[in-house]
Each structure stands twice: as C-alpha cells, then as structure tokens.
C-alpha positions in Angstrom: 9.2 6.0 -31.3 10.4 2.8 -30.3 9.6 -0.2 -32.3 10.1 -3.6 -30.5 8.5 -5.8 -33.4 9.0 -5.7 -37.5 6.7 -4.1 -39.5 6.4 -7.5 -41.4 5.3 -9.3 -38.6 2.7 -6.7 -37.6 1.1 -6.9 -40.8 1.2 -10.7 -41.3 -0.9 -10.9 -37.8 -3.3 -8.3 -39.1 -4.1 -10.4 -42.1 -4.3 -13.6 -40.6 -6.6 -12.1 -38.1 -8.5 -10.5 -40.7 -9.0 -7.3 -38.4 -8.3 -4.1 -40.9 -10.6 -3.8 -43.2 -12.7 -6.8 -42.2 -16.0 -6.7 -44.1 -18.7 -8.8 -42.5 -20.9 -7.1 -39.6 -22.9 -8.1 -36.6 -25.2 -5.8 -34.9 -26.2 -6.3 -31.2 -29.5 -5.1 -31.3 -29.6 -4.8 -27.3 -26.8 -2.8 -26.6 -26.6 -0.8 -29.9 -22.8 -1.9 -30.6 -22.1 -2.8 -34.4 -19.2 -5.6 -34.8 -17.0 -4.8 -37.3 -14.0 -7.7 -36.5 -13.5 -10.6 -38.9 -13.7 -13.8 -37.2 -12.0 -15.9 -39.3 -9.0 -18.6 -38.7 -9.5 -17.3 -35.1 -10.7 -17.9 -31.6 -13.9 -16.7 -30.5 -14.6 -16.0 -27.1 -17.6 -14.1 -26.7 -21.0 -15.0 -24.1 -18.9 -17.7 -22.8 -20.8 -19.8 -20.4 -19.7 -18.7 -16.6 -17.1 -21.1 -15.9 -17.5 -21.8 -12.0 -13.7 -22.5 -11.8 -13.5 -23.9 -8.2 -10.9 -22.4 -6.1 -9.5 -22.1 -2.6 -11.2 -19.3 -0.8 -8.1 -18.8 1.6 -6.5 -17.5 -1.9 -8.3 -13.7 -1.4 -6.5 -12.7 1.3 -3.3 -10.9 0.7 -0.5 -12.4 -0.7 2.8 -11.2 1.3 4.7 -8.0 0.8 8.2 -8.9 -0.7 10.9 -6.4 0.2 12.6 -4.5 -2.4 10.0 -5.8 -5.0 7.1 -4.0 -6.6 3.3 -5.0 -5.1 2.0 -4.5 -9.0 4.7 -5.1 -11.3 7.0 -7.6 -9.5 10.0 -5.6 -10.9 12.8 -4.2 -7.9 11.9 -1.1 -6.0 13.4 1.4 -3.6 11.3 2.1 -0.4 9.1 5.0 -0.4 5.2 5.0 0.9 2.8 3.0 -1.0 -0.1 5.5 -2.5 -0.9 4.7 -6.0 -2.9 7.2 -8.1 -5.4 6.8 -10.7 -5.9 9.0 -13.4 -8.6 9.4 -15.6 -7.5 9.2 -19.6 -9.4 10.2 -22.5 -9.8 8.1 -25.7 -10.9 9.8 -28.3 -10.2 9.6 -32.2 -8.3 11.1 -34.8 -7.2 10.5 -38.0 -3.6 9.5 -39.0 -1.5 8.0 -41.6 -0.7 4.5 -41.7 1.0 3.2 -45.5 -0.5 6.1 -47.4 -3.8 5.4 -46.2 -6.0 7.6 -43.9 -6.8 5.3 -40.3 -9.1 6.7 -37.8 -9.4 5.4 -34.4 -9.3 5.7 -30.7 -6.1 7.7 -29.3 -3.8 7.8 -31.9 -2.1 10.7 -33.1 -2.5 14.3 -31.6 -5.0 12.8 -29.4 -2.4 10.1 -28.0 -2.2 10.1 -24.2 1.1 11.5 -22.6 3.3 9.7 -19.6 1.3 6.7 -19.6 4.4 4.9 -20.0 5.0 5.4 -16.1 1.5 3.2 -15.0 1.5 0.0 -13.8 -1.7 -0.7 -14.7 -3.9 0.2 -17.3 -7.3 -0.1 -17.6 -10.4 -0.1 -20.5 -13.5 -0.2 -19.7 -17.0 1.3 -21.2 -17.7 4.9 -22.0 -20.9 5.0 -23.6 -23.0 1.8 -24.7 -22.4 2.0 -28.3 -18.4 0.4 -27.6 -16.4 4.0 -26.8 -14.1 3.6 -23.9 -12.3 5.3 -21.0 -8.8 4.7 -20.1 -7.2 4.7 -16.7 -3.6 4.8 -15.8 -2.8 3.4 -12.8 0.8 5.0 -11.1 3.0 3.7 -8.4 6.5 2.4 -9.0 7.5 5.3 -10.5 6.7 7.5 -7.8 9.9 6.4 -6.3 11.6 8.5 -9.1 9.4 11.4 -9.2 7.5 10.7 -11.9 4.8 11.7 -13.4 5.2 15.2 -13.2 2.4 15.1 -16.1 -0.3 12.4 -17.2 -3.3 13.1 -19.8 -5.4 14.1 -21.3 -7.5 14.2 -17.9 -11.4 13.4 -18.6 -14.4 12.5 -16.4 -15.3 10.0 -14.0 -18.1 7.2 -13.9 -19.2 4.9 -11.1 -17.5 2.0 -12.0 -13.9 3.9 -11.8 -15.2 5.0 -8.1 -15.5 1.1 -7.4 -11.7 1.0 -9.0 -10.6 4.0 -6.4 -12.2 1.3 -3.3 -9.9 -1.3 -4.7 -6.8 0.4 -4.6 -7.5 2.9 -1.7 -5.2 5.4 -3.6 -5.9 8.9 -5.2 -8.1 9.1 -8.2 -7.5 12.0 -10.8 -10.7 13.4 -13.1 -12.7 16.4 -14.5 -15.9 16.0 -13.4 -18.5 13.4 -14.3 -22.1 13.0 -13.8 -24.5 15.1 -12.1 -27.9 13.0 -12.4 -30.1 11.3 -9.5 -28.9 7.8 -8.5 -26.0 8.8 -10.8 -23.8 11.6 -9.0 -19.8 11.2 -9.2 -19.3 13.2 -6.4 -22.3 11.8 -4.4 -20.7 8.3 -4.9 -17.4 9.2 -3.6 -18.7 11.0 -0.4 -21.1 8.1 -0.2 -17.8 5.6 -0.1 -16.1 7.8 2.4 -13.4 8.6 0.1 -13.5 12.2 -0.2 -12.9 12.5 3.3 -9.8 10.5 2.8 -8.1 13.4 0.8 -7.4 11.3 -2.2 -10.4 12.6 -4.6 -8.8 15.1 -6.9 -12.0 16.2 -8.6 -10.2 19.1 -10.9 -13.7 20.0 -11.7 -13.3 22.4 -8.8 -10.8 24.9 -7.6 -9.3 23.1 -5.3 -6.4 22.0 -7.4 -5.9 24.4 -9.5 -2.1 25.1 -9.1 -1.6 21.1 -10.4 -3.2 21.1 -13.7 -3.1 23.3 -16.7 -4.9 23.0 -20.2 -2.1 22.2 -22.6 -1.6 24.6 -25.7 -2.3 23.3 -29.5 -4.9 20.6 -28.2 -8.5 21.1 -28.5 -11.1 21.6 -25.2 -11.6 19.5 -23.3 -8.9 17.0 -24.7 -5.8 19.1 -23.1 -6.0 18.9 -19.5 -2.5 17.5 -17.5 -2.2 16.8 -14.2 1.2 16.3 -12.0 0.6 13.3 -10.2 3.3 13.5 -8.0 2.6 16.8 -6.6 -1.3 16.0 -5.7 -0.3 12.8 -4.3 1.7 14.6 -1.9 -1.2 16.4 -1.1 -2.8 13.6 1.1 -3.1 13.7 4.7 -0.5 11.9 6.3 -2.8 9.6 7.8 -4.2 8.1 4.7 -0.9 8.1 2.7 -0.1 4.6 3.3 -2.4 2.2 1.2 -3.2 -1.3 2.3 -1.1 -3.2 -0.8 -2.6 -6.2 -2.6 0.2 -8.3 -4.2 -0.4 -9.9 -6.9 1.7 -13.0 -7.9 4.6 -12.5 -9.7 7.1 -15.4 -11.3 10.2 -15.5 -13.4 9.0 -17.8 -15.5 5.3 -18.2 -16.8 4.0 -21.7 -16.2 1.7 -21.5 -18.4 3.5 -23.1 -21.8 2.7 -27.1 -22.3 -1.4 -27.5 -22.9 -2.2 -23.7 -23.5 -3.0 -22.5 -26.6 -0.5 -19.9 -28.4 -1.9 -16.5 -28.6 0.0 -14.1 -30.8 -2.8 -11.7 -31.2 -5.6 -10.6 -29.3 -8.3 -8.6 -30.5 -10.7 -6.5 -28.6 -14.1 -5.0 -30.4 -16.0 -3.3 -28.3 -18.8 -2.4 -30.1 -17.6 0.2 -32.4 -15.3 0.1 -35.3 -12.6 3.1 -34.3 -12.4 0.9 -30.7 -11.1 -1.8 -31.8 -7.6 -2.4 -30.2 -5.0 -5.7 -31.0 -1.9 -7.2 -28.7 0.2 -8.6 -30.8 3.4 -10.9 -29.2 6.5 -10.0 -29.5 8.4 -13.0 -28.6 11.8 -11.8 -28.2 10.8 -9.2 -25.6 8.3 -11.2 -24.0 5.7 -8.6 -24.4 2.5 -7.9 -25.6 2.3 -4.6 -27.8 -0.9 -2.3 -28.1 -2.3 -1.5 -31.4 -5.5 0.8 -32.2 -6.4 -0.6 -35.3 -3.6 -0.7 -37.6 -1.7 2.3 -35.7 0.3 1.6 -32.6 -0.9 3.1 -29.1 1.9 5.0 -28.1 2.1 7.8 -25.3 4.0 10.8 -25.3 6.7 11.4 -23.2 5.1 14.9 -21.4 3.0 17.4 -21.9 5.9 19.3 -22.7 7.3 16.9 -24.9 4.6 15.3 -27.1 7.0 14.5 -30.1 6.3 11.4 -32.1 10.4 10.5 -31.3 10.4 10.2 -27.8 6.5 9.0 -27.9 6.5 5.1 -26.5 4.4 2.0 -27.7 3.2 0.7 -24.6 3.6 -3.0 -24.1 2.3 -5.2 -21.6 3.9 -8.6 -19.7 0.4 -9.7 -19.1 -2.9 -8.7 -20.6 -6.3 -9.3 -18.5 -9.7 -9.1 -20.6 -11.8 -9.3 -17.3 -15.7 -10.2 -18.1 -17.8 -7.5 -16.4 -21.3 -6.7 -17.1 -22.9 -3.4 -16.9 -26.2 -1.0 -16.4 -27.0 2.0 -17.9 -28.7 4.2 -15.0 -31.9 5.1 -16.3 -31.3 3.4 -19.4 -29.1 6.1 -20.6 -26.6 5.1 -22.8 -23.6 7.5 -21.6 -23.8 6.9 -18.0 -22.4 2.8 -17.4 -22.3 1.4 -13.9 -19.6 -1.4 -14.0 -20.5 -4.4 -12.0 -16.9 -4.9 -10.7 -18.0 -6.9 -7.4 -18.8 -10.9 -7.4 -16.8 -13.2 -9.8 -16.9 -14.1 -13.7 -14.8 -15.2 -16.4 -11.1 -13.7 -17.4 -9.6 -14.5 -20.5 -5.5 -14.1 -19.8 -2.4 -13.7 -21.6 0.5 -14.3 -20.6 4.3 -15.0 -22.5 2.2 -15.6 -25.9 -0.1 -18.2 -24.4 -3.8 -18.1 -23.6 -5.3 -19.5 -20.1 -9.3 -19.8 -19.9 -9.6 -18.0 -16.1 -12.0 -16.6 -13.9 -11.7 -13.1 -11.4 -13.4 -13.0 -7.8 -14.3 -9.6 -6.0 -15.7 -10.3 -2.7 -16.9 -6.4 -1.6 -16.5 -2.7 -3.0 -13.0 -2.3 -0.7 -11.5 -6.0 -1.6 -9.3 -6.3 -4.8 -10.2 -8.3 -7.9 -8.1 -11.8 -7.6 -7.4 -13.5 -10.6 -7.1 -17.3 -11.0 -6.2 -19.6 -14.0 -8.2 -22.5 -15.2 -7.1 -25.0 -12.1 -7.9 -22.6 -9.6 -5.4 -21.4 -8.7 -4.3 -17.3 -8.0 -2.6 -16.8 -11.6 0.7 -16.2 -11.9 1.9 -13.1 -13.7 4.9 -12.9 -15.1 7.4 -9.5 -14.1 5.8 -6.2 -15.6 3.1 -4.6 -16.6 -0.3 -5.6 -17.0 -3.1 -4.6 -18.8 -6.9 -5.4 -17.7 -10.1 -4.8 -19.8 -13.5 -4.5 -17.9 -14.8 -6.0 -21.0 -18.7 -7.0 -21.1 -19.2 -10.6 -21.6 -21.4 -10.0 -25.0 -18.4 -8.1 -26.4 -16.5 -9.9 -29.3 -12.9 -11.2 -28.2 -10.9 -13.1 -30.7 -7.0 -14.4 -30.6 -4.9 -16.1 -32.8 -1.9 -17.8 -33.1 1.2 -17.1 -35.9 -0.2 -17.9 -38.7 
C-alpha cells in the first residue's frame, strides 16, 4: 500500500487533534447522533451562522471547456465522449489492526472499497440519521483508458444521490433502494426523466445482469462489482454526451497569505466508527483519507483485493459542503438531501482553510462553489473530495501542532 506520509506525522496530528480515543461526548438529542470527537486545541465549525457570501450571479453559468484538459480534475486528457458514471459504494465496518490494538470503523479492511482510486470525485453523504454514510465514486477521466472494469461494493440508492445523477447527467450505478410512498427510488428517477435516458443502471433487476457479479469471500450484500465501462457503453447514442460543468482549476492555489493552515480535518458525523480525518501531506500537496486511525485505501480490483496493491486515496481539494436533510416520514433510514439552494462550504485546499459558501440554482444545475470574496473557488489540479455534511454535524481542523 502506498504510504505518502510518515507514520510519525500521522500520529502527532492524531494527538494534537485529540481524535482516537477522545473521551468527552455530546449527544444531539434531535437527530439521535452521539459525538464522540475531542474538540480541543482545534477549530470548531459546527451550526455556523449562513454566511450570505455575496457573489456574481453571472458566475453559475459554465465555465469554458479547455481542450486537452479534464472538466473535473484539471489534469491532461485525451478526447473521448464526456459521460461520467456514478456508482453507489458501501461503507460499512470491520475490525482491523492498527499498533497491536483492535480499530473498528467504516470501510477499512475486508470491507475496503475496490477501484475507487479511478473517481474523480468522491462523495459522503448520510445513510441513516444516527451519522452512517454512503459513499459515491464519481468516474470519468479514466474512461479514456478503459478503466474501471470493476468498482464496489455496489449498495442502494437514496433520493438525494438521484438529485446527484441531475447534476451530472451521467449514469448512476446501485442495487436497489427504497420502495415506500413519497419515497420510491425508482419512482424518483422515472419522475426526473432519467430512466428514459438509459443511464439508470438499477442492478436490482435483470437487466444488467451480464455486468455485475457477487464477488467470492465477501459477505451478502457487501460483494457486488460492477464494470463501469461496459454499462456506460450501454447508453443510447443520443444521450452519451453529457453537458460538462468545469470547475476552475489553477496551478497554484491562491489561497496562502490570510488563510488559516489546516493540516487536519476531521469529520464526525454522528457516530463513533464514522469518523473520518484528512491529514496534509505537504510534500505531495495532498490531503490523505483516514477512518479513524486506519487509512481508507481501495483495492486495486475485484480480482485483486490485496492489501499491496490497495491505494490510500488522497485528495487536491476537500469540499465539506453544508446540506440539511429530511427523513420521509420521519424515518430514520430513508434521508432526502436538500442539495438545491445555497449554504455554507468549508474548503481545503494546499493545507489551508477558506470559509466558503455553494449555490445550486435547480435539480439539473451543478453545485458552484465560491470562496469567502465571492468569487467561483479555485481548485487546485486533482481530485476532490465533497461531503454533503449536515450543518449540525461536528467539523473540526487543525493546524501542525
């Protein structure tokens, strides 16, 4: 597995962040989560007052297509038709090894997710109201190349990754979801014309049965793969090309003289094995993911789940994007994100911290970002990882310490 930061450094942000074994709790009575995250000798940002940062409304329309260059990385990139995919990821928890001591959290060990070192994007947001979460890999670039040819584990579906689907006007991979009245996965694609579209591979049916298979070793339902690149192909020719939506890409971050260093950022949502930590590695320019103490690493394959070739994924810019949410008919596994309208974003880039807001104007517009002048923020080259994270959740960063 490849390790981009020391082992030292690691655990000198852990302490001074006081995030694995922190003993003091706070219960949210309201939304049943139980905060577990030490907030000392950090930054709290949690029910932050809306900001209202003021910005140019001419800034939501698209920014230009740049040949040769990614529309959601900024990295170079061959031709080939724009279609990206999502797919569905389970989180769940297991039980590993970290220093002779048992750890147990969210997707670490056998239940780590596999090619997810091929998105673009990824994306946490709410599973159930108690803090578990769903993941979402978002694929594109490396379509060029053929890859995927396997992504998962491959779980369920809730409205607010629907809305996510509308965004991007790509594919959307998942296994089902809800069934209920006012709360129907299926209903709620048909109802946003997107089944129609060809890009809705629901592998809760037979219809794609020759793409997926349930992996051997791993336990039902936490072994379903899917090959990304042969359902895209699937899609009628007349919806293959997505409209793009740019973001803005720079080589060099801006954002250094008056923003606060940010070394670590640290993400309870609610429950204890969700807690997940970015820690900067400054000579890669990265952000790292961490569950816990353990790092998040995906497998190479399906095939090839071995901890050597596994990956840490790492991130060029991390998004924690306020969003509140419902529970239809107050029940607390079924979350409706509300991902249109505006709200504060809390954004990371090259090891600094910038106090921003997001904007969504409709269910088929993309989210734009802005930093604290108002302005569409500027990402720096690579990937980028965004949190749908409820404003009452506890965020925390710090710097090195």
């Amino acid at each position: 597995m490849k390790k981009l930061i020391s082992v030292l450094l690691v655990m000198a942000l852990l302490l001074t962040s006081g995030l694995a074994l922190a003993a003091d709790e706070k219960s949210d009575p309201d939304k049943g989560a139980k905060y577990t995250m030490s907030t000392k000798d950090v930054v709290v940002l949690q029910n932050v007052e809306d900001r209202k940062i003021a910005y140019d409304k001419s800034q939501l329309s698209d920014n230009p297509v740049i040949e040769g260059e990614s529309t959601t990385t900024g990295l170079p990139l061959d031709e080939g038709w724009y279609y990206p995919v999502l797919v569905q990821i389970s989180n769940p928890e297991d039980t590993v090894k970290v220093d002779g001591k048992k750890v147990t959290a969210a997707g670490v060990g056998t239940r780590a997710p596999w090619s997810g070192q091929y998105a673009d994007i990824v994306y946490e947001g709410i599973l159930y109201r108690e803090g578990q979460t769903r993941i979402t890999f978002l694929f594109s670039d490396s379509f060029v190349d053929g890859q995927p040819t396997s992504a998962g584990p491959v779980r369920s579906a809730r409205i607010g990754h629907a809305l996510l689907r509308e965004e991007w006007q790509g594919g959307i991979v998942f296994m089902g979801g809800p069934r209920v009245k006012g709360n129907n996965i299926v209903e709620t694609f048909e109802e946003l014309g997107a089944i129609e579209k060809g890009g809705v591979f629901n592998l809760d049916t037979n219809k794609y049965n020759d793409y997926w298979y349930r992996v051997e070793g791993l336990k039902n339902p936490e072994n379903v793969t899917i090959n990304p690149v042969a359902v895209r192909e699937t899609v009628p020719e007349e919806w293959r090309n997505a409209t793009p939506h740019p973001f803005l890409f720079v080589d060099y971050s801006p954002y250094t003289e008056g923003y606060e260093m940010a070394y670590s950022i640290n993400l309870d949502w609610g429950h204890k094995r969700y807690i997940s930590h970015f820690y900067y590695d400054e000579t890669n320019n990265l952000y790292l993911r961490y569950s816990d103490v353990v790092p998040y690493i995906s497998f190479d394959s399906a095939e090839d789940r071995s901890e050597e070739n596994a990956e840490q994924l790492s991130f060029s810019n991390v998004i924690i994007q306020r969003v509140p949410y419902e529970y239809v008919n107050n029940n607390k596994t079924m979350p409706k994100m509300l991902a249109v309208g505006e709200g504060n974003a809390d954004i990371f880039i090259g090891g600094r911290y910038i106090p921003g807001y997001w904007v969504r104007e409709s269910e088929t517009s993309p989210t734009v970002f802005f930093d604290d002048k108002g302005n569409e923020i500027q990402l720096t080259r690579g990937k980028t990882f965004i949190a749908h994270f409820p404003p009452e959740r506890l965020l925390t960063y710090g710097g090195a310490n």
